[in-house]
Residue frames as qw, qx, qy, qz and C-alpha x, y, z in Angstrom:
[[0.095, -0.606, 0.090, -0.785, 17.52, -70.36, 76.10],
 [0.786, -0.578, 0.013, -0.218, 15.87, -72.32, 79.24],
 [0.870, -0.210, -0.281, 0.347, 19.43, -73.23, 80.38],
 [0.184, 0.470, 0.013, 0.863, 20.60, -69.63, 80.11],
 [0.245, -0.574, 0.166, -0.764, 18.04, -68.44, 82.04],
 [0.822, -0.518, -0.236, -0.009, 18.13, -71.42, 84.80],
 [0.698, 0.142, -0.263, 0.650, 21.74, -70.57, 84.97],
 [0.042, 0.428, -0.197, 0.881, 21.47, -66.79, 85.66],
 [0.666, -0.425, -0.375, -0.485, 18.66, -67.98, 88.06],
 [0.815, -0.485, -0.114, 0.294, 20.40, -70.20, 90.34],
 [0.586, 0.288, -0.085, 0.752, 23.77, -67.94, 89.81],
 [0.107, 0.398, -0.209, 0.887, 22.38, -64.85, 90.73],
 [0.731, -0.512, -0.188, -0.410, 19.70, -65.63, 92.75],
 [0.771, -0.326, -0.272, 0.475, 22.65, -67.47, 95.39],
 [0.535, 0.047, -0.150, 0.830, 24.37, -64.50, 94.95],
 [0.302, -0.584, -0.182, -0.731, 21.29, -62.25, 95.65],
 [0.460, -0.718, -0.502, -0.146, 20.34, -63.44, 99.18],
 [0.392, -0.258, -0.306, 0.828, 22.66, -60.91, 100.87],
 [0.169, -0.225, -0.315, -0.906, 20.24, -58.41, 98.51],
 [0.604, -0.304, -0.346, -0.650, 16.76, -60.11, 99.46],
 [0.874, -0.329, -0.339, -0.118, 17.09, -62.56, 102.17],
 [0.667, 0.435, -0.524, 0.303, 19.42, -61.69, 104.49],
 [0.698, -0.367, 0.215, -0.575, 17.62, -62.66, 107.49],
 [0.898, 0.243, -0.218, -0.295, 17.41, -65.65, 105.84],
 [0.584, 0.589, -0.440, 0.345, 21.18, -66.08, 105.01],
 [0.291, -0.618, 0.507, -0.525, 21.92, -65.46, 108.65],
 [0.919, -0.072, 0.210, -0.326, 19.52, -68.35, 109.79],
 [0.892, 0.395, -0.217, 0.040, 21.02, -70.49, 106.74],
 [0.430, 0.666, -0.467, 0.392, 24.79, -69.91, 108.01],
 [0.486, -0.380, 0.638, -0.461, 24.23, -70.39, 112.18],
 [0.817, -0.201, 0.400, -0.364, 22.71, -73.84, 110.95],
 [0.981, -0.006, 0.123, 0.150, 24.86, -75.11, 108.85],
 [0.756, -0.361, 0.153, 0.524, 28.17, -73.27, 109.78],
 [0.080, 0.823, -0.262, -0.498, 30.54, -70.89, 108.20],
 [0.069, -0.118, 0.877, 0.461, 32.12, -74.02, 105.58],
 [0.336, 0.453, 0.820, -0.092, 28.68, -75.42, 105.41],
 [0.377, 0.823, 0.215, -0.367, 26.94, -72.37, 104.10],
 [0.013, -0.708, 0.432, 0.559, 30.36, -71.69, 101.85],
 [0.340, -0.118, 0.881, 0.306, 30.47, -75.23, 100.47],
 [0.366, 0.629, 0.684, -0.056, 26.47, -75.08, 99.42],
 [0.267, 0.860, -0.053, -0.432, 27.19, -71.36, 97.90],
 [0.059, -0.669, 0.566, 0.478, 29.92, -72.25, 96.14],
 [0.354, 0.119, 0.902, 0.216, 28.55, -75.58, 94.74],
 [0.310, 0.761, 0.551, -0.146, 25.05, -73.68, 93.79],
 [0.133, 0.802, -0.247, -0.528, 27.28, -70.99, 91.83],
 [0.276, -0.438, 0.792, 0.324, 29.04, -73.27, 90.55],
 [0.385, 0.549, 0.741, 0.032, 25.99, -75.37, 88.92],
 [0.179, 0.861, 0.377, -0.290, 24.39, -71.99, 88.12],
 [0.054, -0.592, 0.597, 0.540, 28.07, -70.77, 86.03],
 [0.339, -0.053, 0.900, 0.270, 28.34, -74.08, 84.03],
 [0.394, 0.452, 0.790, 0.127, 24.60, -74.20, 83.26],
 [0.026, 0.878, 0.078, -0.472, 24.64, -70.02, 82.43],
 [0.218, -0.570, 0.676, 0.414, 27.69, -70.43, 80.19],
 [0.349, 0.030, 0.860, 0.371, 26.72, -73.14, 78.29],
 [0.294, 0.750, 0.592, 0.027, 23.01, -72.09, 77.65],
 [0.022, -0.737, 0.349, 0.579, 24.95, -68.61, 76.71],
 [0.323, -0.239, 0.838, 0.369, 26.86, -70.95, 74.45],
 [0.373, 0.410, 0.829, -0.080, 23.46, -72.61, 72.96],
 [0.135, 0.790, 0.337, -0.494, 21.86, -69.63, 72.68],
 [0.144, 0.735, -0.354, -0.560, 24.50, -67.97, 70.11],
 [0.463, 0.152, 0.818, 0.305, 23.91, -71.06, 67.72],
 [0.036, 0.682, 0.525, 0.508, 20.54, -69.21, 66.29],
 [0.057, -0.048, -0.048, 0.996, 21.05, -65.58, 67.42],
 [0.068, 0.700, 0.569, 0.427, 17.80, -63.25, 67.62],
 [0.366, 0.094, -0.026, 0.926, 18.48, -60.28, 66.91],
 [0.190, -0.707, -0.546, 0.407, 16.91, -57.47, 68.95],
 [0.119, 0.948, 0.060, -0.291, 18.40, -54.43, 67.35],
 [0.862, 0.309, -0.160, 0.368, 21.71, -53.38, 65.58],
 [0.738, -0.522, -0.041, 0.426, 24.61, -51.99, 66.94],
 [0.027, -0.974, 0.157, 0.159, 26.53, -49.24, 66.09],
 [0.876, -0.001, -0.283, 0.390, 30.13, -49.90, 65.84],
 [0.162, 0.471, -0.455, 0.739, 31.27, -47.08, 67.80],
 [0.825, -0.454, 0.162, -0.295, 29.02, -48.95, 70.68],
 [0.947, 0.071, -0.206, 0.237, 32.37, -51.44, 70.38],
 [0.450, 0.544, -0.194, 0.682, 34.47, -48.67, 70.76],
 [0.085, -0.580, 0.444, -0.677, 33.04, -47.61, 73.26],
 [0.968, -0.132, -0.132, -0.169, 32.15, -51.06, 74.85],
 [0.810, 0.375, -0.240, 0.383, 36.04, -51.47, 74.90],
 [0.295, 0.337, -0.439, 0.779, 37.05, -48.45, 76.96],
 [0.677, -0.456, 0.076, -0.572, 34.32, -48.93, 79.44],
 [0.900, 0.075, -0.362, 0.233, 35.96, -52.78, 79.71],
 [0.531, 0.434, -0.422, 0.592, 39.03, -51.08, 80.65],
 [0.251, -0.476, 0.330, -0.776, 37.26, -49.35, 83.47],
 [0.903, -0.255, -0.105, -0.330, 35.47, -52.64, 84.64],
 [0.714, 0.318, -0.493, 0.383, 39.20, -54.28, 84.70],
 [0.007, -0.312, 0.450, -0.837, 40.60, -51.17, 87.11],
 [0.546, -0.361, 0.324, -0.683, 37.60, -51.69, 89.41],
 [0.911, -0.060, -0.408, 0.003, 38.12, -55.72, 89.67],
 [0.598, 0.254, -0.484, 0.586, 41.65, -54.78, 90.43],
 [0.186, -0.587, 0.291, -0.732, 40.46, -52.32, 92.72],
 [0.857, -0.301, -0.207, -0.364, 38.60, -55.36, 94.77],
 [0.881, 0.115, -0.153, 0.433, 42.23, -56.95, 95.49],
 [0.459, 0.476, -0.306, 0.685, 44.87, -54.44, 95.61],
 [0.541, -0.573, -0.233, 0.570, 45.20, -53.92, 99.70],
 [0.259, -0.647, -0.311, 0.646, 44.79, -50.23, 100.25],
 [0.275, 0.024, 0.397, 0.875, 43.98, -48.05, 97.37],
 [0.256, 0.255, 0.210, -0.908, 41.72, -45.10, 96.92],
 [0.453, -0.045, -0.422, -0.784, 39.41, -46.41, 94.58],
 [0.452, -0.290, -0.841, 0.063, 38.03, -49.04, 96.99],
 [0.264, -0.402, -0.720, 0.500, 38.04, -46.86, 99.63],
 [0.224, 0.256, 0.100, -0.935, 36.02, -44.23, 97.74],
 [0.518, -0.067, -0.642, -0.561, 33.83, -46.82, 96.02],
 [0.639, -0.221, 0.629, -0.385, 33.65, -49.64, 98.80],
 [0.789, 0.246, 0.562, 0.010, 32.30, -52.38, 96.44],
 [0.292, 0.537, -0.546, -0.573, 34.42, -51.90, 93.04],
 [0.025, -0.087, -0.974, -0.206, 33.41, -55.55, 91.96],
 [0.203, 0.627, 0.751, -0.041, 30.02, -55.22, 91.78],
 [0.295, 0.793, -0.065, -0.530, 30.41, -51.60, 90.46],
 [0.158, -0.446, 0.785, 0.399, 32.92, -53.42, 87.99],
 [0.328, 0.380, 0.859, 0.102, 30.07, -56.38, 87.11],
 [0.220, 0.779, 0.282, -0.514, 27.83, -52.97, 86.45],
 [0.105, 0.714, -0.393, -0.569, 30.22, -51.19, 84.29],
 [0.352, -0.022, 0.874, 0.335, 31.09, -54.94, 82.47],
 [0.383, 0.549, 0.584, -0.459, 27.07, -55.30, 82.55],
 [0.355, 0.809, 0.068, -0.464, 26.43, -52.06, 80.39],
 [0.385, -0.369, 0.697, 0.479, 29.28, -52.75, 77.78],
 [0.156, -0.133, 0.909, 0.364, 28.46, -55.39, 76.74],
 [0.292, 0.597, 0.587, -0.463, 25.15, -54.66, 76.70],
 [0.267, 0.795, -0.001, -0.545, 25.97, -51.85, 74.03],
 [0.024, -0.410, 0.723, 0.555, 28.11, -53.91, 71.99],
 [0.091, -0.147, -0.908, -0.382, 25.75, -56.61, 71.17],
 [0.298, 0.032, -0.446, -0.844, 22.42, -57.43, 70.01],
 [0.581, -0.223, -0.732, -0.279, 20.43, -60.75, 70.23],
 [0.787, -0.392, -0.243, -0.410, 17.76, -61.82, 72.99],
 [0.895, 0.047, -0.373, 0.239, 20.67, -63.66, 74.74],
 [0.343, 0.378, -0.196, 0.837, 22.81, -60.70, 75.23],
 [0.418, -0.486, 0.002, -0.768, 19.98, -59.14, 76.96],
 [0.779, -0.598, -0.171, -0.088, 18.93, -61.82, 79.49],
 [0.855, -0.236, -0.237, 0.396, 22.61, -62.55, 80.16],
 [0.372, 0.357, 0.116, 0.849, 23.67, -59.20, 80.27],
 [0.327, -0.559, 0.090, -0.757, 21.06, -57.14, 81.41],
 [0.684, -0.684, -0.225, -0.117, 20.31, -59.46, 84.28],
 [0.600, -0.043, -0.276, 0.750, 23.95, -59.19, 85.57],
 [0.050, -0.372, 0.031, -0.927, 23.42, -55.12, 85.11],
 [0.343, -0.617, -0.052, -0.707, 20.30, -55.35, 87.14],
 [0.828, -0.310, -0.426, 0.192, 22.00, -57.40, 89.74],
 [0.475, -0.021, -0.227, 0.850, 24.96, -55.45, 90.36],
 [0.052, 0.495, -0.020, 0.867, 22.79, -52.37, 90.70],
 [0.702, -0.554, -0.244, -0.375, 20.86, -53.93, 93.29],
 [0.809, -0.321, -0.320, 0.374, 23.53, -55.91, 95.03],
 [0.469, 0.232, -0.178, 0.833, 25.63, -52.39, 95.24],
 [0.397, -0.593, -0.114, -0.691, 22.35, -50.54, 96.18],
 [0.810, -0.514, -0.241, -0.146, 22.16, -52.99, 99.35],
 [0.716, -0.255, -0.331, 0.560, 25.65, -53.25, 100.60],
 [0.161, 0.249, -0.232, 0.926, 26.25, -49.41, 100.57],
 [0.663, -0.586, -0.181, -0.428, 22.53, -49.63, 102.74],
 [0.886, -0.067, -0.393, 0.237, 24.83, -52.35, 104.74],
 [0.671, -0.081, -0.312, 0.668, 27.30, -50.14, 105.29],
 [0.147, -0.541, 0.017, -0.828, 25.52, -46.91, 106.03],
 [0.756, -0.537, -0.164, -0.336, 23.75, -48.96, 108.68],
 [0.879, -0.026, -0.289, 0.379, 27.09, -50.32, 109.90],
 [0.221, -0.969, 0.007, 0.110, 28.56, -47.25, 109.99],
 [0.839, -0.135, 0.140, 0.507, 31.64, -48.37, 108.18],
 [0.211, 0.972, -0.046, -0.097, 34.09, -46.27, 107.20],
 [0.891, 0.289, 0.019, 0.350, 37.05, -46.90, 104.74],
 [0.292, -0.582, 0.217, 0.727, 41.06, -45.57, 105.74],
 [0.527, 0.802, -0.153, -0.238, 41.85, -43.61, 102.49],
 [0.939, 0.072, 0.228, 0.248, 44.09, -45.12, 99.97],
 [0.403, -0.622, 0.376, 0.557, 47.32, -44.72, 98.88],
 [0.393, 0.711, -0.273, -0.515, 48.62, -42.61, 95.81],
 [0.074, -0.428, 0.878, 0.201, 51.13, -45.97, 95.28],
 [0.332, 0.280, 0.900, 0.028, 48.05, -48.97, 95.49],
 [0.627, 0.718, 0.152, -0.262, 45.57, -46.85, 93.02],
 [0.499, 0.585, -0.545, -0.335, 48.68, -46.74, 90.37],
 [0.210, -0.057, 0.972, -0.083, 49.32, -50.47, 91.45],
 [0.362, 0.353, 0.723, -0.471, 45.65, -50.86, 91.12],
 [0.624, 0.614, -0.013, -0.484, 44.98, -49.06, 87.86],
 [0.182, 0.538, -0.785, -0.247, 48.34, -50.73, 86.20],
 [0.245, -0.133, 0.957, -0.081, 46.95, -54.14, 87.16],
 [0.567, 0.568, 0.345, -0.487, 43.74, -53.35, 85.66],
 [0.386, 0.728, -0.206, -0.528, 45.04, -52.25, 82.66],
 [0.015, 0.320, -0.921, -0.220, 47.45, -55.47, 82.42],
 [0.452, 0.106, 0.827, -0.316, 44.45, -57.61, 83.19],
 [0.549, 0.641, 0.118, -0.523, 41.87, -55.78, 80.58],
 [0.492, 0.568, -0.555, -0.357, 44.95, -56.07, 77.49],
 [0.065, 0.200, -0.940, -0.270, 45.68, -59.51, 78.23],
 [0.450, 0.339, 0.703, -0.435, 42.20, -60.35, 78.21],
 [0.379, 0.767, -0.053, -0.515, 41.24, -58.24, 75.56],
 [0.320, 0.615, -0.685, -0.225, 44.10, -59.40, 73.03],
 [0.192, 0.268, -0.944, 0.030, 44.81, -62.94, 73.78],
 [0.199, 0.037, 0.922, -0.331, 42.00, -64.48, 76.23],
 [0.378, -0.053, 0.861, -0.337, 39.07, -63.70, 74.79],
 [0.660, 0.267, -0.486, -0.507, 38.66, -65.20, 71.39],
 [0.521, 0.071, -0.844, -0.109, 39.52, -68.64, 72.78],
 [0.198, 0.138, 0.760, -0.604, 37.10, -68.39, 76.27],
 [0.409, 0.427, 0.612, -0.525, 34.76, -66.79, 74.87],
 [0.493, 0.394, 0.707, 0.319, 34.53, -67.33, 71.09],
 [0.243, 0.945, 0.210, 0.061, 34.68, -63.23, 70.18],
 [0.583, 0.003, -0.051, 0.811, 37.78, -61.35, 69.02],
 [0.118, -0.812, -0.254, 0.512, 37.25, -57.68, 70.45],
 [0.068, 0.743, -0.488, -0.454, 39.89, -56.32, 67.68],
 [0.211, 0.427, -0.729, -0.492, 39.90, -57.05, 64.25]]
């Protein structure tokens, strides 16, 4: 469990200082550059995946179980997925309405993941690695739409064509995930 939570530690915690520190971040980026700061984020995520992932990994050796689960919490763990897909895609697809009526679909997407999976499963794991994601994304979304009220940004509206682009790519993304990727990533068959 102590690589789990060093993982979600250094993971989110790099990916938090636009949330808490972003004074900081500023400072951190004027002194060592726009690559400099990217190379040290991306290396400290990196670490902070690997060592998240595996202690995940550890963790589900000796399960402890926290409650039980329903199985219509799968069911509906599944079609909440689908909606976490459509709002990746939404992050990507170049001009479509659900970005520009969300702004941040990826971190509303990590949210929506977040809760799922939250409902589908059970053990002591699930919960740190789970619920801290959920109470990341609700922070990191709570700050950038602060970001961008203070910015004053304001998104064109999207086209009718990139949301169905946008939901269709979701939807492809979610089934081949769903069906094919991830019993062998992540060691659970969603169906059956």
């Amino acid at each position: 469990m102590t690589l789990l939570i060093l993982g979600l530690v250094i993971f989110l915690g790099v990916h938090s200082t636009r949330v808490f520190a972003e004074g900081w971040r500023t400072a951190q980026v004027a002194r060592m550059g726009e690559k400099g700061w990217k190379a040290a984020y991306s290396v400290a995520s990196l670490v902070g995946f690997v060592l998240l992932v595996w202690g995940y990994g550890q963790a589900r050796l000796e399960p402890v179980p926290l409650w039980t689960p329903s199985i219509g919490m799968r069911h509906l763990a599944s079609l909440l997925t689908v909606l976490s897909f459509i709002l990746l895609a939404a992050a990507y697809v170049p001009g479509n309405g659900i970005k520009a009526r969300i702004g941040h679909p990826m971190v509303v997407g990590v949210k929506v993941w977040a809760l799922s999976h939250l409902l589908a499963n059970h053990t002591l794991a699930d919960l740190l690695l789970f619920g801290g994601f959920l109470v990341w994304a609700v922070l990191s979304f709570r700050a950038a739409r602060s970001r961008d009220r203070a910015a004053g940004t304001v998104r064109p509206r999207g086209s009718a064509a990139a949301t169905a682009i946008t939901v269709a790519v979701g939807l492809g993304a979610w089934m081949a995930f769903a069906m094919w990727l991830h019993e062998p990533l992540i060691g659970v068959r969603p169906f059956g």
